[in-house]
Chimera marker file (.cmm) of the C-alpha trace (Angstrom):
<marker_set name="trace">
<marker id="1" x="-16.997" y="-8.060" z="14.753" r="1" g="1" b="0" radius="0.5"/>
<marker id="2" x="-18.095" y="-7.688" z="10.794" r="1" g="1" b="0" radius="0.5"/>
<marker id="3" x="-16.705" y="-10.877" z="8.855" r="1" g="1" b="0" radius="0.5"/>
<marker id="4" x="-13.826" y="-10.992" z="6.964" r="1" g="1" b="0" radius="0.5"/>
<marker id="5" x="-12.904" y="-11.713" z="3.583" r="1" g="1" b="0" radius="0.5"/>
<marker id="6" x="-10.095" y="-13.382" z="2.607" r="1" g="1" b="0" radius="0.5"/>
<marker id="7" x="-7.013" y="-11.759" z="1.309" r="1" g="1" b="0" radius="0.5"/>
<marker id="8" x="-6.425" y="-12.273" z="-2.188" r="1" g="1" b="0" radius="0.5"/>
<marker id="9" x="-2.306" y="-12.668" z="-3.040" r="1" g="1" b="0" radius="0.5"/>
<marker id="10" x="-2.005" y="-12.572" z="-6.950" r="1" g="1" b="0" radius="0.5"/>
<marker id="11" x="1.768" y="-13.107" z="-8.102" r="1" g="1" b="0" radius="0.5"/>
<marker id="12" x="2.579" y="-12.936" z="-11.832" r="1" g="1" b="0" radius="0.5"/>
<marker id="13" x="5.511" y="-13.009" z="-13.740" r="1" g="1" b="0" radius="0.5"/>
<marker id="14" x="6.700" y="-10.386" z="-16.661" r="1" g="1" b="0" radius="0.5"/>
<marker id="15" x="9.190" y="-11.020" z="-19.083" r="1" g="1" b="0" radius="0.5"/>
<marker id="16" x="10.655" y="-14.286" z="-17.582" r="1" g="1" b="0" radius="0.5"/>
<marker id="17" x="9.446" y="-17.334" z="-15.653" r="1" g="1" b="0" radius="0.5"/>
<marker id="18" x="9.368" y="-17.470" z="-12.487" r="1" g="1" b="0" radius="0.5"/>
<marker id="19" x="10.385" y="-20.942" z="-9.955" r="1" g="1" b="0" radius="0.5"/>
<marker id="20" x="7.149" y="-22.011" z="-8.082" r="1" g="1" b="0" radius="0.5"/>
<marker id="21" x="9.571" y="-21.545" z="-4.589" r="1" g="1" b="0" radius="0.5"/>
<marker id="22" x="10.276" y="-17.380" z="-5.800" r="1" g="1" b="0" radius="0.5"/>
<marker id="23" x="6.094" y="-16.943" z="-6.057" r="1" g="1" b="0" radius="0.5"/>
<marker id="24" x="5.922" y="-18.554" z="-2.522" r="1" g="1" b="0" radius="0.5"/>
<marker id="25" x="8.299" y="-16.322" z="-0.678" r="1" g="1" b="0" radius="0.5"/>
<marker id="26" x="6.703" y="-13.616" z="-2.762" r="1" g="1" b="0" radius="0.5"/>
<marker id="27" x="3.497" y="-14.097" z="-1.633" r="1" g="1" b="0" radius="0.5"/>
<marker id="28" x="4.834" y="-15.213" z="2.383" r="1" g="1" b="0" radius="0.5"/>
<marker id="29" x="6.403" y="-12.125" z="2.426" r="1" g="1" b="0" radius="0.5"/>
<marker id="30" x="3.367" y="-9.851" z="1.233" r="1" g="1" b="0" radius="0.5"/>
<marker id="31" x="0.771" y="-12.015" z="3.434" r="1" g="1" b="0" radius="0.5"/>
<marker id="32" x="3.227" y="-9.871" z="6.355" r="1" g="1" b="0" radius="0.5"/>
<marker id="33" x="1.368" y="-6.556" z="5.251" r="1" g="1" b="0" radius="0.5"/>
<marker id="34" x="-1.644" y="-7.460" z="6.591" r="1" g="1" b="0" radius="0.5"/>
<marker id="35" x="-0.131" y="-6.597" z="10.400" r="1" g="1" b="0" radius="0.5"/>
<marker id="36" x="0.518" y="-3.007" z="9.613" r="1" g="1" b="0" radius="0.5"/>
<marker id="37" x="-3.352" y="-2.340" z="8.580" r="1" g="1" b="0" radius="0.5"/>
<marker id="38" x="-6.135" y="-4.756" z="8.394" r="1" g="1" b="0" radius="0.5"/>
<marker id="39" x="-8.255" y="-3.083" z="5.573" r="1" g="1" b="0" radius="0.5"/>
<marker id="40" x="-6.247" y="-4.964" z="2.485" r="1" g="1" b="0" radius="0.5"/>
<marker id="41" x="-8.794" y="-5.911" z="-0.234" r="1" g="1" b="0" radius="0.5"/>
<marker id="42" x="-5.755" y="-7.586" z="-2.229" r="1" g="1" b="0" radius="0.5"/>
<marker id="43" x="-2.079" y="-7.109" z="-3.290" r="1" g="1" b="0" radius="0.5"/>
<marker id="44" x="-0.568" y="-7.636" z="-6.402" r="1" g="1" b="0" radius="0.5"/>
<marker id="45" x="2.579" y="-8.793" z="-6.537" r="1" g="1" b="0" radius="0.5"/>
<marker id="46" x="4.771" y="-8.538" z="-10.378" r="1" g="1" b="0" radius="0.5"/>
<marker id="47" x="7.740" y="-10.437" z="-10.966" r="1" g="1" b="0" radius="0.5"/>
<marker id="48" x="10.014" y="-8.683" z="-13.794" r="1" g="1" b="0" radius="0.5"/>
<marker id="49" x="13.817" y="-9.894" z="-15.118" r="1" g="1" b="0" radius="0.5"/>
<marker id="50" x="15.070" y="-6.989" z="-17.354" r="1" g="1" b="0" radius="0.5"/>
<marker id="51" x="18.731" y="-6.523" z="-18.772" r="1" g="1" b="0" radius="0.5"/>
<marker id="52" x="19.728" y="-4.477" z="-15.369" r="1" g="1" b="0" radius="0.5"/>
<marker id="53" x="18.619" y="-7.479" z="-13.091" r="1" g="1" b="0" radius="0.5"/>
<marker id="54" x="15.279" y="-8.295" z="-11.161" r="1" g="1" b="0" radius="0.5"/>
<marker id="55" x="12.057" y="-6.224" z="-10.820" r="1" g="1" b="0" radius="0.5"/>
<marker id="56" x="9.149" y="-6.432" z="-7.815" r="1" g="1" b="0" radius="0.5"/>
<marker id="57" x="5.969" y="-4.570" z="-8.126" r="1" g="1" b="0" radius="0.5"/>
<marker id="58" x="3.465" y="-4.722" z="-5.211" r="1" g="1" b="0" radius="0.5"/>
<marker id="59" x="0.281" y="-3.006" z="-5.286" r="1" g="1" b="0" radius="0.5"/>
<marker id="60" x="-1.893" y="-3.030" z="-2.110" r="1" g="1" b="0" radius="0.5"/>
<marker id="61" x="-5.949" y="-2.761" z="-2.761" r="1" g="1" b="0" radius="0.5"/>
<marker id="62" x="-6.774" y="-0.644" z="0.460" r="1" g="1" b="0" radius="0.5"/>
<marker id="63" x="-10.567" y="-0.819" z="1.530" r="1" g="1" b="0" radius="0.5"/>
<marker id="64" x="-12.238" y="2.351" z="0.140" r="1" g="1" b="0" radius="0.5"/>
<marker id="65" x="-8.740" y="4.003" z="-0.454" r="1" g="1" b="0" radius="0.5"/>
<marker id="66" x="-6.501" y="4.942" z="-3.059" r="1" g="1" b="0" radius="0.5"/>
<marker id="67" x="-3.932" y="1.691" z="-4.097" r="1" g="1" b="0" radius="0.5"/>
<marker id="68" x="-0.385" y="1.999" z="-2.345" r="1" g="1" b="0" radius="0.5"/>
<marker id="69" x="2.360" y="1.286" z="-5.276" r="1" g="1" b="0" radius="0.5"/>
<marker id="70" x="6.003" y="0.252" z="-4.492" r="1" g="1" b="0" radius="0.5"/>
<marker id="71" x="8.425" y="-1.425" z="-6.452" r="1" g="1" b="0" radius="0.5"/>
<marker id="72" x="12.262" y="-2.360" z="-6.429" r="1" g="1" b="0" radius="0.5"/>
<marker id="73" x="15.135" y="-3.357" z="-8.307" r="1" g="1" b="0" radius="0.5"/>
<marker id="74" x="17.725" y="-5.258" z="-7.610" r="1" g="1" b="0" radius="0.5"/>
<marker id="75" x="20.373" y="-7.991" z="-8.604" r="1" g="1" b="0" radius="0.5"/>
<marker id="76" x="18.905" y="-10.605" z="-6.638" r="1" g="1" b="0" radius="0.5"/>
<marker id="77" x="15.288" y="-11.521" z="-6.846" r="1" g="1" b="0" radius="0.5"/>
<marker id="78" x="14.725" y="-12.048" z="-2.806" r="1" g="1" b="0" radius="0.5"/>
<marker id="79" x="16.454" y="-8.835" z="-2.086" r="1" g="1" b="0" radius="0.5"/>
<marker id="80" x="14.052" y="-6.918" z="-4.884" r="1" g="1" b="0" radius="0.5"/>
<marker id="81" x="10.656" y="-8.608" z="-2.987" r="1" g="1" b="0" radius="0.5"/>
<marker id="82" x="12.150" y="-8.108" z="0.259" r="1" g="1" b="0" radius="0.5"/>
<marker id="83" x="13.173" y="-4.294" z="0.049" r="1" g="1" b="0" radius="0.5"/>
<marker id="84" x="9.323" y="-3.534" z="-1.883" r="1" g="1" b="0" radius="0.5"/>
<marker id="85" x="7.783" y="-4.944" z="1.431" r="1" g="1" b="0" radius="0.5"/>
<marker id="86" x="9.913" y="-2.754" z="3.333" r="1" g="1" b="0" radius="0.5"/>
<marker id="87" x="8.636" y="0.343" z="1.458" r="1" g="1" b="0" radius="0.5"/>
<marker id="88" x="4.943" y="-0.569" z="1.583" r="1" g="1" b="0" radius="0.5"/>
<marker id="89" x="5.320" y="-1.269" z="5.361" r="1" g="1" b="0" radius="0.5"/>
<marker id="90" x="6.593" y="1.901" z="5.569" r="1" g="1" b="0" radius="0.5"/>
<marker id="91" x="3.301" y="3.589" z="3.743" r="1" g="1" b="0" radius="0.5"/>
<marker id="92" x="1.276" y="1.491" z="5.426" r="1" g="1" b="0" radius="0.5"/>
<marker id="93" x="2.523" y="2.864" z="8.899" r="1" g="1" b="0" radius="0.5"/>
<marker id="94" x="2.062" y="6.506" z="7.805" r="1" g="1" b="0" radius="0.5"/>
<marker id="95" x="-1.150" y="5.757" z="5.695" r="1" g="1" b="0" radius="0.5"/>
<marker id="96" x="-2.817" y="4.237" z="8.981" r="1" g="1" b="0" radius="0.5"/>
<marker id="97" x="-1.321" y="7.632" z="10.852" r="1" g="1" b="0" radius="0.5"/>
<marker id="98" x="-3.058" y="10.147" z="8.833" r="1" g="1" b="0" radius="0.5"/>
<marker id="99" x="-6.072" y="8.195" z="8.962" r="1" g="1" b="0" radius="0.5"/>
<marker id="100" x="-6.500" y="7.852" z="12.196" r="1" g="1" b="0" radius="0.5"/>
<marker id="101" x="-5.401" y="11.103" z="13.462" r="1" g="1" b="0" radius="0.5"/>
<marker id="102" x="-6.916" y="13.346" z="11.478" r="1" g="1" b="0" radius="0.5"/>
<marker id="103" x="-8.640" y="15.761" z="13.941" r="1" g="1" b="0" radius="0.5"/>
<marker id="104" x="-5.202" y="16.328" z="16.339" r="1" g="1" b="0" radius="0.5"/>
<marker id="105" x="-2.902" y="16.806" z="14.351" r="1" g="1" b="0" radius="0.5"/>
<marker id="106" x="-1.444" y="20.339" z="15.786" r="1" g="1" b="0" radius="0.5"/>
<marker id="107" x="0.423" y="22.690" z="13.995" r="1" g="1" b="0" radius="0.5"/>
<marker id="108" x="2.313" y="22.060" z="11.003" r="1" g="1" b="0" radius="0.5"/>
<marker id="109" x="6.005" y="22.659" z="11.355" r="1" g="1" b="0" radius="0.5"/>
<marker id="110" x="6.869" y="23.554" z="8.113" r="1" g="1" b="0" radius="0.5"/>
<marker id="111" x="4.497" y="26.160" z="8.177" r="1" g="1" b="0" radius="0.5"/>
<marker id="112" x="5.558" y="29.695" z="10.015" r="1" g="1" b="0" radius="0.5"/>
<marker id="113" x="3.565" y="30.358" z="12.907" r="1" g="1" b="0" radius="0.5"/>
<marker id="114" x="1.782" y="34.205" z="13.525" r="1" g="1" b="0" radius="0.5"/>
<marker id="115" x="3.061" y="36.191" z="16.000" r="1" g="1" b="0" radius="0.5"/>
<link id1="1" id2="2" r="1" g="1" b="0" radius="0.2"/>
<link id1="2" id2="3" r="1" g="1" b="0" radius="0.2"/>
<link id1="3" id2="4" r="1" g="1" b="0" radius="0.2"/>
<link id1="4" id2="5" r="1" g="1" b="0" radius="0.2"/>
<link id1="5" id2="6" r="1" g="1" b="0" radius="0.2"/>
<link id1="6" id2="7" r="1" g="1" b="0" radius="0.2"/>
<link id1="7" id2="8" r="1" g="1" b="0" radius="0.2"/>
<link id1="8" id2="9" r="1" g="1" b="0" radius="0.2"/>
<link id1="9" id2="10" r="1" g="1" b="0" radius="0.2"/>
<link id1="10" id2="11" r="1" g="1" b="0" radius="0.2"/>
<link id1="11" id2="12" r="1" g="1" b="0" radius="0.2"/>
<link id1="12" id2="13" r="1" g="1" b="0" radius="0.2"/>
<link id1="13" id2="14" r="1" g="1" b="0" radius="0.2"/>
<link id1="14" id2="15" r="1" g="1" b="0" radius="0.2"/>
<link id1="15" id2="16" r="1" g="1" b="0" radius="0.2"/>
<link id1="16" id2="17" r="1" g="1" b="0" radius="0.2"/>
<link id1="17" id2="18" r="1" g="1" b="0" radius="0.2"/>
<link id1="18" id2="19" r="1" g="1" b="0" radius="0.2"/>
<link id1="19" id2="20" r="1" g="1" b="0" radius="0.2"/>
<link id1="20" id2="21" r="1" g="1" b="0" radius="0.2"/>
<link id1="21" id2="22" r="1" g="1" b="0" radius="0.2"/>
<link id1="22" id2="23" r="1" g="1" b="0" radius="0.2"/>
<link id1="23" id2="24" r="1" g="1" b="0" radius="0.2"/>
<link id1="24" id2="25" r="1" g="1" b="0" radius="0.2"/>
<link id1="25" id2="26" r="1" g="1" b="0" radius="0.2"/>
<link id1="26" id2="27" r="1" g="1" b="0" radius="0.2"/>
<link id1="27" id2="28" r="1" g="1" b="0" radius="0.2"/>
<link id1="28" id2="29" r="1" g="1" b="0" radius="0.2"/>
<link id1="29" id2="30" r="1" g="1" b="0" radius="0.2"/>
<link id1="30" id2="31" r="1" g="1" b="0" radius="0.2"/>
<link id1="31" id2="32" r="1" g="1" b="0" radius="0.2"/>
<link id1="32" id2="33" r="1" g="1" b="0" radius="0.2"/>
<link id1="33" id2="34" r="1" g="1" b="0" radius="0.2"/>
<link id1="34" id2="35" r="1" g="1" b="0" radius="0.2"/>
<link id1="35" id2="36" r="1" g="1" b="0" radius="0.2"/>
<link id1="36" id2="37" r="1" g="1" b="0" radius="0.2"/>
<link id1="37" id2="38" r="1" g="1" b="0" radius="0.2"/>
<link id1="38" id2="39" r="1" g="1" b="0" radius="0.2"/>
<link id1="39" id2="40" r="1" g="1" b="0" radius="0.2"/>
<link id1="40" id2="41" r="1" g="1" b="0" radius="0.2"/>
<link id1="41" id2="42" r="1" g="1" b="0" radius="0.2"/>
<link id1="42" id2="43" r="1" g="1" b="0" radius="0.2"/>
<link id1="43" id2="44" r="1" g="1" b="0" radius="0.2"/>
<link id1="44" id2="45" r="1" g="1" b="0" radius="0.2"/>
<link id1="45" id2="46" r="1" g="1" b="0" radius="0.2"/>
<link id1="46" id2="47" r="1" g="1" b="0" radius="0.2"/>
<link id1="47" id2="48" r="1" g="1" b="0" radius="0.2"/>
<link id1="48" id2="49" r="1" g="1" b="0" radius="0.2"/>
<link id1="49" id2="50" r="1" g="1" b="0" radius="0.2"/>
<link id1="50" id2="51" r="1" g="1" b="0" radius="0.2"/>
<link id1="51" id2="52" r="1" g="1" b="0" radius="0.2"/>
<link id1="52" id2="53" r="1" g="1" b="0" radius="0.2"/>
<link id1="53" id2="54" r="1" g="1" b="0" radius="0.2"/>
<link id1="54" id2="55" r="1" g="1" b="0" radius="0.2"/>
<link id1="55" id2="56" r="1" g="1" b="0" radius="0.2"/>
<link id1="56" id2="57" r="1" g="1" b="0" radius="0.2"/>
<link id1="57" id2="58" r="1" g="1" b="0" radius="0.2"/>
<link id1="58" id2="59" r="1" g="1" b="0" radius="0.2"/>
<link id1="59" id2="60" r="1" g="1" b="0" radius="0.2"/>
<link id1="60" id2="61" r="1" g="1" b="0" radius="0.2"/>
<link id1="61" id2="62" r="1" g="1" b="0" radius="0.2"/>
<link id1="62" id2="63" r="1" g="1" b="0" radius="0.2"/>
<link id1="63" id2="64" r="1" g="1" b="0" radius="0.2"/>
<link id1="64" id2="65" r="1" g="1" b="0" radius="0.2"/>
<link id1="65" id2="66" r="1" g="1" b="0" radius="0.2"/>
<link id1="66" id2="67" r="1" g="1" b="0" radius="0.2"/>
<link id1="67" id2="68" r="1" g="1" b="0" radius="0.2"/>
<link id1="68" id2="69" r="1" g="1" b="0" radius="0.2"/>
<link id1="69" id2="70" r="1" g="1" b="0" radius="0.2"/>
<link id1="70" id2="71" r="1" g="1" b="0" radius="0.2"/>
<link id1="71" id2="72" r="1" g="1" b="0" radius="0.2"/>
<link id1="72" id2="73" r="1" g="1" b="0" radius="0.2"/>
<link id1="73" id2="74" r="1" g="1" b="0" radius="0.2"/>
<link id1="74" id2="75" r="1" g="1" b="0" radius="0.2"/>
<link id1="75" id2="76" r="1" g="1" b="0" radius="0.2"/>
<link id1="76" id2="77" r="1" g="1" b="0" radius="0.2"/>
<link id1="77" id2="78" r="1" g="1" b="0" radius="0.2"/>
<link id1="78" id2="79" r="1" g="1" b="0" radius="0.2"/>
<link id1="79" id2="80" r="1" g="1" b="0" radius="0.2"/>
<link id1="80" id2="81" r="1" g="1" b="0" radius="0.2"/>
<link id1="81" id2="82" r="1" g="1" b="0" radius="0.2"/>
<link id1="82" id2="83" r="1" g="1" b="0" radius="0.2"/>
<link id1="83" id2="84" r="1" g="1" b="0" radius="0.2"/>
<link id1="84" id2="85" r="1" g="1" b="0" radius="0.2"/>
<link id1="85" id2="86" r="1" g="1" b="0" radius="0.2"/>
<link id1="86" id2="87" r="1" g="1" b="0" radius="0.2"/>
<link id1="87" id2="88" r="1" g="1" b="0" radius="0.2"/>
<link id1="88" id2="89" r="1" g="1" b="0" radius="0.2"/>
<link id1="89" id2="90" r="1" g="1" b="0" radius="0.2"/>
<link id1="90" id2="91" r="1" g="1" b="0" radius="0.2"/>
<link id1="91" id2="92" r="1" g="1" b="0" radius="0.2"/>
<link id1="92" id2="93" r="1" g="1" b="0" radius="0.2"/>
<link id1="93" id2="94" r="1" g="1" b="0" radius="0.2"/>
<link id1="94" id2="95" r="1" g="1" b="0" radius="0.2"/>
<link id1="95" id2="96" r="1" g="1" b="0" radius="0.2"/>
<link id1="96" id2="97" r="1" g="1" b="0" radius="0.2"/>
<link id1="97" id2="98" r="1" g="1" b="0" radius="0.2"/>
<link id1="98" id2="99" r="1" g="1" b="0" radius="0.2"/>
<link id1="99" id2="100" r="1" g="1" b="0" radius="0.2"/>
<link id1="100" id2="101" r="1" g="1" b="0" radius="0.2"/>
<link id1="101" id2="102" r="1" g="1" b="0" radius="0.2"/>
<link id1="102" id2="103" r="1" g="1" b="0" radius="0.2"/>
<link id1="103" id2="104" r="1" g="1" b="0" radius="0.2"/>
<link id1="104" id2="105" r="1" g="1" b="0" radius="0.2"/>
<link id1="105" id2="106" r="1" g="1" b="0" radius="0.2"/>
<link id1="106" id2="107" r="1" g="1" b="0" radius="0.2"/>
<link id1="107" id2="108" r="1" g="1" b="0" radius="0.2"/>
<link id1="108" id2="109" r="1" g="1" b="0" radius="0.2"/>
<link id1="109" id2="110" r="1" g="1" b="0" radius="0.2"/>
<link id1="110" id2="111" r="1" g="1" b="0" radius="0.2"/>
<link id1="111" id2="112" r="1" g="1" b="0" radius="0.2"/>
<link id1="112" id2="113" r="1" g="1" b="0" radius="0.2"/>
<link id1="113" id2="114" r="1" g="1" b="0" radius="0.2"/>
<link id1="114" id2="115" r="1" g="1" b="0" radius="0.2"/>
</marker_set>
């Protein structure tokens, strides 16, 4: 087994402060990633109040990969952070699919077939 490295959690605020309790779910909640694929460097996590309500932006660091981007917005602050980790779960699941099966994949059904 190779060693480790810590997961960095970064959570910053835009626009507005943020309570010390909001950064902590924040970052609970994206620490939750980490058991849909093992090979995040870091995630970002931005905390945004605008006129229309509350703002999350997570970006996941992937380990020699492009960086998955979600973000949400919402009335409530929880719901905004709660619905962006649903999203990048989501990638996360298919991102670790293609990955790992490239080679049998089969046909692809929205391509015709020859006959």
């Amino acid at each position: 087994m190779g060693r480790r490295c810590p997961l960095q959690i970064e959570v910053a605020a835009r626009h507005a402060s943020v309570a010390d309790d909001m950064k902590v779910y924040a970052e609970k909640k994206a620490q939750r990633l980490l058991k849909f694929y093992d090979k995040i460097q870091s995630i970002r996590v931005v905390l945004d109040k605008g006129g229309d309500g509350f703002r999350c932006e997570m970006i996941v660091d992937l380990e020699h990969m492009h960086d998955l981007v979600a973000h949400t917005a919402g009335d409530e602050m929880n719901a905004a952070i709660d619905a962006t980790v649903d999203r990048l779960e989501r990638q996360l699941i298919e991102h670790k699919d293609r990955t790992r099966n490239r080679k049998g994949r089969g046909p692809n059904p929205h391509q015709p077939t020859r006959t």
